[in-house]
C-alpha positions in Angstrom: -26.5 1.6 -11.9 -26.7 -2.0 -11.2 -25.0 -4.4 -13.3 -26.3 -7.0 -14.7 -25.1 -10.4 -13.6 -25.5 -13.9 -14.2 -24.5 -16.3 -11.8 -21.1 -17.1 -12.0 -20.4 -14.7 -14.8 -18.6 -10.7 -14.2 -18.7 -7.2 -15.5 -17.1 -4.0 -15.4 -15.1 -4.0 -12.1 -15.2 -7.9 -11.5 -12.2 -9.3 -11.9 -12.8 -13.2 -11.9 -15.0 -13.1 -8.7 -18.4 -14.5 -8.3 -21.4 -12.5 -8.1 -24.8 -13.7 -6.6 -27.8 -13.2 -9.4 -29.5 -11.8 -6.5 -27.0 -9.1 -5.5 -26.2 -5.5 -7.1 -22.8 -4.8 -7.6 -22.8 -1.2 -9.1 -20.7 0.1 -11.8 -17.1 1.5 -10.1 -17.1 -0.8 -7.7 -14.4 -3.7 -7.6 -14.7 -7.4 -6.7 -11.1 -8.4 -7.3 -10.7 -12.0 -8.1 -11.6 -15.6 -6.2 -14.1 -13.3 -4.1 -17.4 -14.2 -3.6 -20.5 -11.9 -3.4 -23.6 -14.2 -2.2 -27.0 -13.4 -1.8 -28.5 -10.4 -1.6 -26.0 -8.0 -1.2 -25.5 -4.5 -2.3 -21.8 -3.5 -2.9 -22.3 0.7 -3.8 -19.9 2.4 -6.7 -15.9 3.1 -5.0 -16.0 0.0 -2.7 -13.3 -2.4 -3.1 -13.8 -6.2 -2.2 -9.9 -7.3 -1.6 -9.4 -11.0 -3.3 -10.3 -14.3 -1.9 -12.7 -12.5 0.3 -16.5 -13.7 1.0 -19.2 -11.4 1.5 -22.3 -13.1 3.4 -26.0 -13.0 2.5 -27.9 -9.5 3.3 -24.6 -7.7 3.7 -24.2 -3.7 2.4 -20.9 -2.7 1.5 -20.5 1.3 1.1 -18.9 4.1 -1.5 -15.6 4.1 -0.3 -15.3 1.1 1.8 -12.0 -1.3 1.7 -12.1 -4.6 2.1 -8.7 -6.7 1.8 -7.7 -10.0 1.0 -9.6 -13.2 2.5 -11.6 -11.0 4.6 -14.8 -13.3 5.7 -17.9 -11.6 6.8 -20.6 -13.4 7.8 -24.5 -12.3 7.0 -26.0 -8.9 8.0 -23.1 -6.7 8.5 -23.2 -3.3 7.1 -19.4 -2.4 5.9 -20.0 1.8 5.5 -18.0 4.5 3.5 -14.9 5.1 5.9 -14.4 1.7 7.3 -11.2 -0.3 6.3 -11.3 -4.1 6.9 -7.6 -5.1 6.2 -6.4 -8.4 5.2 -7.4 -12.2 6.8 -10.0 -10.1 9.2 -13.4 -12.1 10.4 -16.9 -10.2 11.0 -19.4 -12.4 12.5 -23.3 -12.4 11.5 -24.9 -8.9 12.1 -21.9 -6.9 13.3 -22.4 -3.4 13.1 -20.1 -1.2 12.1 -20.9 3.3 11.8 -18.9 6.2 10.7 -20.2 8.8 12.0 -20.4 9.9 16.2 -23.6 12.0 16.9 -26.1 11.6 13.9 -29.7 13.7 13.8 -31.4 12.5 10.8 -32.1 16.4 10.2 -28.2 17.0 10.5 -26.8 16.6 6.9 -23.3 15.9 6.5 -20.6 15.7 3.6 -18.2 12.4 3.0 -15.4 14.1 4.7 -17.3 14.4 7.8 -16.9 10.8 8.0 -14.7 9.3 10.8 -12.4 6.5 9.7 -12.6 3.0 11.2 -9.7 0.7 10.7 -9.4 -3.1 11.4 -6.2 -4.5 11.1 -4.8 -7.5 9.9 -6.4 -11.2 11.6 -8.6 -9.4 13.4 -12.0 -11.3 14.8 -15.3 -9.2 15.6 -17.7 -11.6 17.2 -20.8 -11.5 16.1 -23.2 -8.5 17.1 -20.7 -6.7 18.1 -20.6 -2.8 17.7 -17.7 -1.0 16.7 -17.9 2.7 17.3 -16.7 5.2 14.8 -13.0 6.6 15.1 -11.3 3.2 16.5 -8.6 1.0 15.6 -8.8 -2.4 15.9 -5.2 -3.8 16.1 -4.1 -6.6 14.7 -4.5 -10.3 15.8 -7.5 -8.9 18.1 -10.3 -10.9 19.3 -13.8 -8.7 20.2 -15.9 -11.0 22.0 -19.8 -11.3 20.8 -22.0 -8.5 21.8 -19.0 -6.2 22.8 -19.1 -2.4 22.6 -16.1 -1.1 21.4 -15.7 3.0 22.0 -12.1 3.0 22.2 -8.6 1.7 20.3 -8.3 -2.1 20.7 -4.5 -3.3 21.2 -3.2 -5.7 19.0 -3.5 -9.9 20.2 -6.0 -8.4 22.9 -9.5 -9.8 24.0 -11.6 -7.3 24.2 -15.8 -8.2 25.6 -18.7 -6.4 27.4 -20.1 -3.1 27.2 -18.5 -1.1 26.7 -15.5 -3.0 25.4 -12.7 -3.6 28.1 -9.8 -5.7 27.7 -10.0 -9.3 29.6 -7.0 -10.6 28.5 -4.8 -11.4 25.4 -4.7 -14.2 22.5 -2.2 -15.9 20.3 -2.4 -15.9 16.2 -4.2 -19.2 16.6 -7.0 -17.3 19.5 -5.2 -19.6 22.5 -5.9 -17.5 25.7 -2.5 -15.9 26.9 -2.0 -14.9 30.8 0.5 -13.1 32.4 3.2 -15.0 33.8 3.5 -16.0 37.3 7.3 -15.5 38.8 7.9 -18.8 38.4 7.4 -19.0 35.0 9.5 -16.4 34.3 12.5 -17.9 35.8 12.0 -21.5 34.1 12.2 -19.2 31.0 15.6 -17.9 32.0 13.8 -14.0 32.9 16.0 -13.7 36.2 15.3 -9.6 36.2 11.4 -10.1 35.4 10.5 -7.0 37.5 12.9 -4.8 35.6 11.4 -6.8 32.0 8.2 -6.8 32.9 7.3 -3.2 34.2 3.8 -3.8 34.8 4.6 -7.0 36.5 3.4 -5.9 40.5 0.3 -4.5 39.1 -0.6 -7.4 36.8 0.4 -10.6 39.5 -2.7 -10.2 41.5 -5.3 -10.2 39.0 -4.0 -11.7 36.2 -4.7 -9.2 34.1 -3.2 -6.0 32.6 -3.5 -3.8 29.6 0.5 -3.5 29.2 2.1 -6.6 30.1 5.7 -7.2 28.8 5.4 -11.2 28.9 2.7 -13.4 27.9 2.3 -16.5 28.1 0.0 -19.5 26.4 -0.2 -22.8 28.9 -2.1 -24.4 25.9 1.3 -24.7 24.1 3.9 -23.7 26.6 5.5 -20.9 24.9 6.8 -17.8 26.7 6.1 -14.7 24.0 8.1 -11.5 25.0 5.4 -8.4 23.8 6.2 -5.5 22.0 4.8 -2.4 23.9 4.9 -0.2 20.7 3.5 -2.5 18.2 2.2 -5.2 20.1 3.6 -8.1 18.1 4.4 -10.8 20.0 7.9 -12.5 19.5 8.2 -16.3 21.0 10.9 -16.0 24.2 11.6 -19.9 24.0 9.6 -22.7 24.2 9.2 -24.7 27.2 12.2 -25.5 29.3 
């Protein structure tokens, strides 16, 4: 059932956040503390709203949906059962999110047929983006507005267009990354960049690989050596 709020005031499963008069929080869900909940939004029994986090006007948040800390999502997005939004991610207005592949209205199916989508940590999904069922958005990602995504997003990499294909990399502050040229490389002290930097030779010409060793942001200067496993970025050095 709903509960009844007052503006400003919480009930069972509100821990100190604020709750819009306008919007239905039901009972079992949780809307841990410093969140806000604004207008017009319907947050279903099992979801959890993560603290500090803001939840825009018009927004539905589903049974079994996570939301972590100071996750900001802007108005219209639909958050449903199986979709994880982990801590200091941003949804832009209308994003749309699913959990399940081939729907037929007809076609009725149980909460474990549900396929899981996760969006890790300072992730960005541009507004009206689409994020296909299934995926993993990695952290530190940036999906451009509009994009597509049907597939697993690296971490740090800028994803846009439809569907969804990686264009290049970012930093934790979004400043665009390329791959370095040669020359680079050696100012850094990277004498054996071929041998570092396996994807080096394919990469050179167009600026532009899905697996690069080295990155680098002109912006600031800084030479970041990438982790192909994880895809954290560790600064090399700064500029020479």
């Amino acid at each position: 059932g709903k509960q009844e709020v007052e503006t400003g005031q919480q009930k069972d499963g509100c821990e100190g956040g604020y709750v819009h008069e306008s919007a239905v929080v039901e009972n079992g869900a949780v809307v841990s503390r410093g969140a806000k909940v604004w207008r017009w939004v319907h947050v279903m029994e099992g979801a959890r709203i993560g603290s500090d986090s803001s939840i825009g006007q018009g927004c539905f948040v589903g049974r079994g949906a996570l939301i972590g800390d100071r996750v900001k999502i802007q108005n219209n997005v639909s958050v449903y059962d199986g979709v994880e939004l982990r801590n200091d991610v941003f949804v832009g207005p209308s994003a749309v999110f699913t959990n399940v592949s081939r729907p037929r209205a007809a076609v009725r199916l149980g909460r474990d047929k549900y396929q899981r989508t996760v969006v890790e940590e300072h992730a960005t999904i541009g507004a009206n983006s689409t994020i296909v069922c299934g995926t993993v958005l990695g952290h530190h990602c940036f999906v451009g507005a509009g994009a597509v995504v049907t597939r697993n997003v690296p971490p740090h990499a800028l994803v846009y267009g439809n569907p969804a294909r990686i264009r290049g990399f970012v930093d934790d502050a979004n400043n665009p990354l390329t791959i370095p040229p040669e020359s680079v490389l050696r100012a850094f002290g990277i004498e054996d960049f071929k041998a570092e930097n396996t994807a080096y030779e394919d990469c050179k010409q167009t600026q532009n690989s899905d697996d690069p060793r080295f990155l680098y942001c002109v912006e600031t200067e800084t030479l970041y050596r990438r982790c192909v496993e994880t895809g954290t970025l560790t600064v090399q050095s700064s500029s020479p």
